[in-house]
C-alpha positions in Angstrom: 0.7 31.0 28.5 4.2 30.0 27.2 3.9 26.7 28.5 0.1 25.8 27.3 1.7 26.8 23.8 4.3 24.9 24.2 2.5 21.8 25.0 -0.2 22.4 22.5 2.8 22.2 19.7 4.4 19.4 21.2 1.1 17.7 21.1 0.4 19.1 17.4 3.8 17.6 16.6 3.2 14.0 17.7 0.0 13.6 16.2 1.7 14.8 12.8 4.7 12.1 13.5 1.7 9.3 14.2 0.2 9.4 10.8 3.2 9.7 8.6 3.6 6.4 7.9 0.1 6.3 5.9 0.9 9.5 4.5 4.3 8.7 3.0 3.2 5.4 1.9 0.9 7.2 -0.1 3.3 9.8 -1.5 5.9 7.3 -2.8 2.6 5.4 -4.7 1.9 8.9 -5.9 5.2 9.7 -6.9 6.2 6.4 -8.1 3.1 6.0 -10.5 3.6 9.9 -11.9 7.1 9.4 -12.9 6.7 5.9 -14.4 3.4 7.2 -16.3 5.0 10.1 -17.4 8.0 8.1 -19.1 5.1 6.1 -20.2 3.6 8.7 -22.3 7.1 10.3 -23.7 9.2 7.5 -24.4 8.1 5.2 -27.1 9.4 1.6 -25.5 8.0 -0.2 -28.9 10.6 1.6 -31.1 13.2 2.1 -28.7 13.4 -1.9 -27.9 11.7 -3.6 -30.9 8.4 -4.9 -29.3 4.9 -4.3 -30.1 4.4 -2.9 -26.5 0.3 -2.2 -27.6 0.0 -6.2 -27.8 2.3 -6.9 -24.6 -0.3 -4.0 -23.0 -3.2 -6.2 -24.2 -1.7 -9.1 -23.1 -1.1 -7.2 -19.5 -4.3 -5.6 -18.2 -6.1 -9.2 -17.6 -3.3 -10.7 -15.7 -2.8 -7.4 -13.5 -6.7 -7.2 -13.0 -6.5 -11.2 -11.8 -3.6 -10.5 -9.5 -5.4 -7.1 -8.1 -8.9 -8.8 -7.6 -6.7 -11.3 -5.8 -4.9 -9.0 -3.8 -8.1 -7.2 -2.7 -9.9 -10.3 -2.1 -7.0 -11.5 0.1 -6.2 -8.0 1.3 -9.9 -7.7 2.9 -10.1 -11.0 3.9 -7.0 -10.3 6.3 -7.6 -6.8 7.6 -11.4 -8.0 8.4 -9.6 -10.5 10.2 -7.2 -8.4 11.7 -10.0 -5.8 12.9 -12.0 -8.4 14.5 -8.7 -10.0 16.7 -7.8 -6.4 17.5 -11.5 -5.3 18.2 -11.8 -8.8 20.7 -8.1 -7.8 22.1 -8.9 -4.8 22.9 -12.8 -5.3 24.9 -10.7 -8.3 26.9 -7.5 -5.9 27.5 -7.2 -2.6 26.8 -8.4 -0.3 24.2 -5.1 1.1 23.6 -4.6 -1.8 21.8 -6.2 -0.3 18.8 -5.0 3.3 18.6 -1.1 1.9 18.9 -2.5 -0.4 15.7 -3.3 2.3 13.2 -1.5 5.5 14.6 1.6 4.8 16.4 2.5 1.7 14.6 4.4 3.0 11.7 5.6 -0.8 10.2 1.6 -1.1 10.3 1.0 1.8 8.3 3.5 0.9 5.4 1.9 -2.4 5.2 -1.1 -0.6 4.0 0.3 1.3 2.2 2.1 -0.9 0.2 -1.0 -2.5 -0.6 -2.9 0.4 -1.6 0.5 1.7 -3.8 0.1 -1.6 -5.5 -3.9 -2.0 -6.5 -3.0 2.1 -7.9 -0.3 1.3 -9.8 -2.1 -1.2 -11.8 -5.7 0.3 -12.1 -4.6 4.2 -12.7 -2.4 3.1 -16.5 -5.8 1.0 -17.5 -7.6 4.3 -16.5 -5.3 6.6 -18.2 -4.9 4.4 -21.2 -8.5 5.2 -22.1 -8.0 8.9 -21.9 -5.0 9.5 -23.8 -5.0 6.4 -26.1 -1.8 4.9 -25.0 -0.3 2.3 -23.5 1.6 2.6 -20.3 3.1 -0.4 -20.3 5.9 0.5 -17.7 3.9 1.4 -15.2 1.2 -1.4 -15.8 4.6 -3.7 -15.5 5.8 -2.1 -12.2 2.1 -2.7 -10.9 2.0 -6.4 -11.7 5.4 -6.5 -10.1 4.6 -5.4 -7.6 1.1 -7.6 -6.9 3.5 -10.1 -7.6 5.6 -9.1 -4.8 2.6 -8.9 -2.4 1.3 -12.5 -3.0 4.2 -14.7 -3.6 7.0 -13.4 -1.0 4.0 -13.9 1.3 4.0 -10.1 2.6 0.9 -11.3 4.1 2.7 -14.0 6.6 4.9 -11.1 7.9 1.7 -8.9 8.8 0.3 -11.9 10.5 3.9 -12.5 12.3 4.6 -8.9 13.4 0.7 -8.7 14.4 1.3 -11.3 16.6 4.7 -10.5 17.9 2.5 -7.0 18.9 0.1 -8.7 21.0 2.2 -11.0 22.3 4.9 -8.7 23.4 4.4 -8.7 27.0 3.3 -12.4 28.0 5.2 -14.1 30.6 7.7 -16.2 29.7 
């Protein structure tokens, strides 16, 4: 009886560790977009730093809705592409292939959630901004940043590189 308990908790445990990746990705986006929007709303960055931050805001939103449709666009164009190389992989090798892709691979699961940290941080200010008549133009600023970050350092050529260093791991030399 001990032991079966045992086991069931060490089994418990490891499923918990698997999906932490996608689960803290998502906290720190959570996180990250509550404290910037909440210095949004209580600091006053137009007086404090002489700008007419509601015209910068203006100015913002279409540039961070190009770069998300962008980054949504390219984000599904890669993962479709990802799913289908993984999906083939796995029919030719072994279907292991695809639970080590979205649970145990940890690298894989901050990846997406970078992504998905990114298209929040620059849609939830334009939502909020309707609601309380404000501009959060901090965190509209971190978002673009951010998009910024995805597309031009090319985050998207290290996902292809380490997804191919993963399926290539074990072929002879």
């Amino acid at each position: 009886m001990k032991l079966k308990f045992r086991h069931r908790t060490k089994n418990m445990f490891e499923h918990q560790i698997k999906h932490i990746g996608t689960f803290t990705s998502g906290i720190y986006a959570f996180i990250i977009g509550l404290v910037l929007m909440t210095i949004d709303y209580f600091v006053d960055f137009g007086v404090k730093f002489d700008i007419n931050e509601v015209e910068i805001y203006n100015r913002l939103i279409p540039v961070s809705t190009t770069l998300i449709s962008i980054l949504i666009g390219i984000s599904l164009t890669t993962f479709s592409v990802i799913f289908v190389v993984m999906q083939l992989a796995s029919s030719q090798f072994s279907p292991r292939i695809l639970r080590h892709f979205l649970s145990n691979d940890i690298k894989m699961q901050h990846f997406i959630g970078l992504f998905v940290g990114t298209i929040s941080l620059c849609i939830l200010p334009q939502l909020a901004s309707v609601f309380y008549q404000t501009s959060f133009l901090l965190t509209l600023t971190t978002g673009s940043i951010f998009a910024l970050f995805d597309l031009g350092l090319s985050q998207y050529d290290y996902l292809f590189k380490y997804q191919y260093e993963c399926l290539h791991y074990n072929e002879p030399d």
